[in-house]
N, C-alpha and C positions, 0 to 999 in steps of 0.2 A: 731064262727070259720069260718076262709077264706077256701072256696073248691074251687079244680079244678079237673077238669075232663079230662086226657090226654088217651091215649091209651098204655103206657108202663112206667112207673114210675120206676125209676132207682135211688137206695141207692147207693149214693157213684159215687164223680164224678173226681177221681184220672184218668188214661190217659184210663184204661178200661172202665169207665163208659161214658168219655166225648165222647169215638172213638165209641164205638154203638152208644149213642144219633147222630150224626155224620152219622153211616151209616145210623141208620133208617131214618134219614130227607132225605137224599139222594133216599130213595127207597119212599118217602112222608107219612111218619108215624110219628107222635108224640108222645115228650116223656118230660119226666121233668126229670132233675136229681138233687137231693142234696145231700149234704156232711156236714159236723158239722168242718170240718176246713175252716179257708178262703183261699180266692185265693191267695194270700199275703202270708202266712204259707206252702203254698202246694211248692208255686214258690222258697222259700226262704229253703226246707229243701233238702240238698243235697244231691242226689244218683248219682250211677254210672250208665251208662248203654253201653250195646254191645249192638248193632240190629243186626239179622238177615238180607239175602236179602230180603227174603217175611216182616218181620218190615217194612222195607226200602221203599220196593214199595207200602205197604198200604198206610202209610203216602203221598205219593209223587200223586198215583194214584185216591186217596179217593178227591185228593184235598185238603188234610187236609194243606200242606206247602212243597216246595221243600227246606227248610233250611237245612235240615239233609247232602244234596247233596253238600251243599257251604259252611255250618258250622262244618258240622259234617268230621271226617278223616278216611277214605277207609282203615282197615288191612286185607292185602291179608293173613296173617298168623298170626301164634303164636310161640315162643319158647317155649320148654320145655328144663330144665334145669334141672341134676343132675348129680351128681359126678363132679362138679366145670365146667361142659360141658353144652354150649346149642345145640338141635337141632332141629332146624326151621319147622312146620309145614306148608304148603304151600296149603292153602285153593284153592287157583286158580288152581296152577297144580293139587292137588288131587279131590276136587269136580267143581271144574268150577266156586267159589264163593268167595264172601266175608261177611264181617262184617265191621259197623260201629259203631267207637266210638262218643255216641251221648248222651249228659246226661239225665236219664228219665227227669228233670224237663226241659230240653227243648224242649222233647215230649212234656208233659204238656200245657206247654206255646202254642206251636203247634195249640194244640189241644182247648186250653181255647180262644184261640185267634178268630181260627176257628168257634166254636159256639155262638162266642160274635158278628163274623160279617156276619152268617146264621140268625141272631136273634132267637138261642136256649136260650131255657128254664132251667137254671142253676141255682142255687138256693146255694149260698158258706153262709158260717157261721150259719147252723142252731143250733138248739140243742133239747132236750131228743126226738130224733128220734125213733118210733116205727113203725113196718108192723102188721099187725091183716087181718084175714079171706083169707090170702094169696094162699087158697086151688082152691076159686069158685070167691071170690070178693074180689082182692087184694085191701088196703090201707095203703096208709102212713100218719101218723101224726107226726110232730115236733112243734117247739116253733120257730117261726123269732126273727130273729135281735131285730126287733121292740117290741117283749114280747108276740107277738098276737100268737094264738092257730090259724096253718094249718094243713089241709088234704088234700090230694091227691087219689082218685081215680080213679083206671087204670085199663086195662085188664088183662095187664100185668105186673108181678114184676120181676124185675131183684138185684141181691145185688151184688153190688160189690163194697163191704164197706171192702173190705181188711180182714188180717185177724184176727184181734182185733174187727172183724164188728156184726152187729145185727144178716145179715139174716142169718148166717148157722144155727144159733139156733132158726131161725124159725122152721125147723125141730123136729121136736118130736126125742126124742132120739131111739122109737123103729124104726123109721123109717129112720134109718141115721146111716152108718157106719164112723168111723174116724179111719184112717191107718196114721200112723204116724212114724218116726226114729229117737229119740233124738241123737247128737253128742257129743260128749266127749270134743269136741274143740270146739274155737271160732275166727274170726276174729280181730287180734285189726290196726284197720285200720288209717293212715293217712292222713291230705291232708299238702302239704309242697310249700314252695315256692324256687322252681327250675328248671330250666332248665328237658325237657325230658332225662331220660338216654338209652333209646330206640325208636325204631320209632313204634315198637308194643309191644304187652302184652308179659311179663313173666311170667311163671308159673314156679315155683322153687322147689325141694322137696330135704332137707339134711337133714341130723341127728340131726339139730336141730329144723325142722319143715318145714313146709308152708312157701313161700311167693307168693305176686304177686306183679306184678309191671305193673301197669297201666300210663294211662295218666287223665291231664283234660284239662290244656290249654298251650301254648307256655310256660308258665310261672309257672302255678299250675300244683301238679303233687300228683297221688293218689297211696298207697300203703299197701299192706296189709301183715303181718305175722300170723301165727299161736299162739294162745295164750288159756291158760285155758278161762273158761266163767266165773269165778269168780274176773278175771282180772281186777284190779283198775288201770284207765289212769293213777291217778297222782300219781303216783309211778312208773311212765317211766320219766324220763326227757329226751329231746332231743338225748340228747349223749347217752342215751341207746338203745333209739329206733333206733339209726343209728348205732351202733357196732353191735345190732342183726340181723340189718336188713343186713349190707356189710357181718356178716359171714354166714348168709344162701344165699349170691350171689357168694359168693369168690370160685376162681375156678384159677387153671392153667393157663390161658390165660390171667390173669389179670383185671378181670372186675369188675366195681369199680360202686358203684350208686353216681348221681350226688346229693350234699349234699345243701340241703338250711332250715328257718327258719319254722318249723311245724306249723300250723294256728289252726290243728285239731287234736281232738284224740276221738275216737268214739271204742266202744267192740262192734261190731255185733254177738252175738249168734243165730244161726239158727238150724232146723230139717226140715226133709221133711212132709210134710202130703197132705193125699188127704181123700176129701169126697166124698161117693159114697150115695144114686143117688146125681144130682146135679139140680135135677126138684124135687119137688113138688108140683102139683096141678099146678097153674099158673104163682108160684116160679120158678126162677133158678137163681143157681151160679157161677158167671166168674171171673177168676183171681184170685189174694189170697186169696179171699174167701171163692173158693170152693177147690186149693192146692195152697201151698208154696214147694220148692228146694232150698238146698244149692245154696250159690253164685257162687261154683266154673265151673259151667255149662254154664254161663249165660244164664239161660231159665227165670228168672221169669217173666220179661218186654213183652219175648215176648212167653211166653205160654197166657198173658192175652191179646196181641196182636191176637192172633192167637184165642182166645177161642171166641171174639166180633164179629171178621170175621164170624166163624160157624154161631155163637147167632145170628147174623143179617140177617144172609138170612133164618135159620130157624125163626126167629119170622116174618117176611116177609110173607112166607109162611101161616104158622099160622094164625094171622091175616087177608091176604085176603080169608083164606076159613074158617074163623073162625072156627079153630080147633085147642084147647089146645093140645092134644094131638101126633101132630107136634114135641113138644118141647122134646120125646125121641131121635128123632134125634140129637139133640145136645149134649145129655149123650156120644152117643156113639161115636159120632167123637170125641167128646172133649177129652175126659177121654182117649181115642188112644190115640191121641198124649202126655196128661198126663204122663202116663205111662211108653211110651218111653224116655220123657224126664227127668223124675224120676229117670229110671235105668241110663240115662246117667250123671246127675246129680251126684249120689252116685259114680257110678264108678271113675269120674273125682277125687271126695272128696277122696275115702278112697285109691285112688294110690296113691294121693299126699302128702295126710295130714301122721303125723307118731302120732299112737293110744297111748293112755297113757299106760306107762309099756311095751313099743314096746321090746324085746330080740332082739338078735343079728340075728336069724332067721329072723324076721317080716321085718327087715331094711334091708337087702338083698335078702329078696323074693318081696319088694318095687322095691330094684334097679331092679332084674331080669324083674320083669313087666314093666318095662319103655323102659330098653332096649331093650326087647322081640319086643314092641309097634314101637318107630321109625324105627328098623331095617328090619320092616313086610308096604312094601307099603298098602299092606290090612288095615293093624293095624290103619296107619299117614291117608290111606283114609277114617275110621270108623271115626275115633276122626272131621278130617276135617266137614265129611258130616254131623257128629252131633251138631257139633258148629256153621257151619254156617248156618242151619236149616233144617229140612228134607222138602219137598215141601208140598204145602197145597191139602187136599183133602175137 
């Protein structure tokens, strides 16, 4: 068996795990990270993403790449749309901020780029990855490429293998709570080839559901409606997904989506959950690993953004006074912002989304909350400041 000996071994090298190994080189602590996809799979599977300003300046400030600033596009806002009306949320006048649309995979790319030319320790396409003694003397073992039996010995373990991953369930189940919201709905999402029909995001709520309307390039363009989870793509042809999609935008004014040839069709079903503690022993967990949120927030890119931040200066800490028990500190900032970001999460989802078996009440106590919300500066300022991220403590 090949051993190494690092000082924080990291499961999981999605853009959470490469941007801690990232910070800790930066503060000169050593770390390994793998993952059981390759880099090629990671690069090739496509998401959407919003940053945050604090996303924004990590990237930029860490040194990690200024591309976000020249590839990525600055939305000072958002429309919200209902009863065939939009009205524009205005991030700059209400909180002082923005958001950028930036695909996670070219965070990633970023980020894999970045520790490919720090010469980090990244470890892509392994397989039957396990942690053992994760309490007092954390290890990792997998299987390489090559078929040979490694291990990994470190101070410290971190998982953030997402949340299909190993380490939540390193936790003993007496020792580990899971809070969770299943959703009645789901996403069925597009990618098409068109021209943008806006210069920023829609968010749309009618009688007949959810949509969003996003972007991705000059050319590609991302979009989502409301749909069961049991939802079978191909059983939408084109011309369906475009007549549902123009009457959940159809409105008075006449607005119309720009129409081109669908590339993609994809159901994302999602729930909230979080796991409480998110330490054990010399474990801890950051990013999907340890919660996931609905999409309609955009928090998840960057609550794991935000949670490596914490992680990295509390394992800093740790580390040079060797003391595990540092790593409470990170429970509780993290899990703060968490929480906030959960309730803001849900709240976005269930204004917008309309619940199965909705009455004629539900769908006008919807509209009253929307309207209640833009016509209340307070209201367009809460949504602002939560969108474009609350500041880091």
């Amino acid at each position: 068996m090949s051993a190494t000996r690092t000082t924080v071994g990291i499961v999981g090298a999605g853009p959470a795990g490469l941007m801690l190994s990232h910070l800790l080189a930066r503060a000169g602590i050593d770390s390994v990270a793998v993952d059981h996809r390759t880099r090629a799979e990671i690069e090739t599977t496509h998401r959407a993403g919003i940053l945050e300003l604090d996303s924004v300046r990590l990237l930029v400030d860490a040194g990690v790449s200024g591309r976000v600033l020249t590839d990525g596009h600055e939305h000072r806002g958002i429309d919200l749309r209902f009863g065939g009306e939009s009205h524009r949320i205005d991030f700059q006048g209400l909180a002082g901020a923005s958001t950028w649309l930036y695909p996670q995979t070219a965070v990633f790319v970023d980020l894999a780029d970045a520790r490919a030319r720090d010469g980090g320790d990244v470890r892509f396409g392994v397989r039957d990855t396990a942690v053992a003694d994760v309490v007092d003397r954390p290890v990792i073992r997998y299987t390489g490429a090559d078929g040979a039996a490694h291990e990994i010995r470190c101070d410290y373990l971190v998982g953030a293998d997402g949340s299909r991953g190993i380490c939540r369930h390193a936790f003993p189940e007496s020792r580990r709570r899971w809070y969770f919201r299943e959703y009645p709905y789901a996403w069925f999402g597009i990618l098409c080839q068109a021209p943008p029909s806006a210069a920023e995001l829609i968010y749309a709520r009618s009688g007949r559901g959810f949509a969003l309307i996003s972007q991705r390039t000059a050319t590609v363009q991302r979009m989502y409606l409301q749909c069961d989870p049991a939802t079978d793509p191909t059983d939408w042809p084109d011309e369906r997904i475009w007549a549902e999609l123009q009457a959940r935008l159809a409105g008075p004014d006449g607005f119309r989506l720009s129409e081109g040839p669908i590339i993609e069709k994809t159901v994302l079903p999602f729930r909230s959950f979080v796991q409480e503690p998110v330490r054990l022993g010399r474990l801890v967990l950051a990013g999907d690993a340890a919660h996931t949120v609905p999409p309609t927030g955009a928090k998840g890119l960057n609550l794991a953004l935000a949670d490596v931040r914490v992680l990295a200066e509390v394992l800093e800490r740790a580390v040079h006074r060797q003391d595990p028990a540092l790593l409470d500190d990170y429970g509780v900032r993290a899990l703060a912002r968490v929480w906030r970001a959960q309730h803001f999460s849900y709240w976005m989802t269930t204004m917008l989304h309309t619940p199965p078996g909705a009455d004629a009440f539900d769908l006008r106590r919807q509209e009253g909350e929307l309207a209640a919300l833009v016509a209340s500066e307070a209201g367009r300022r809460y949504l602002a400041e939560g969108y474009t991220g609350w500041p880091a403590h």
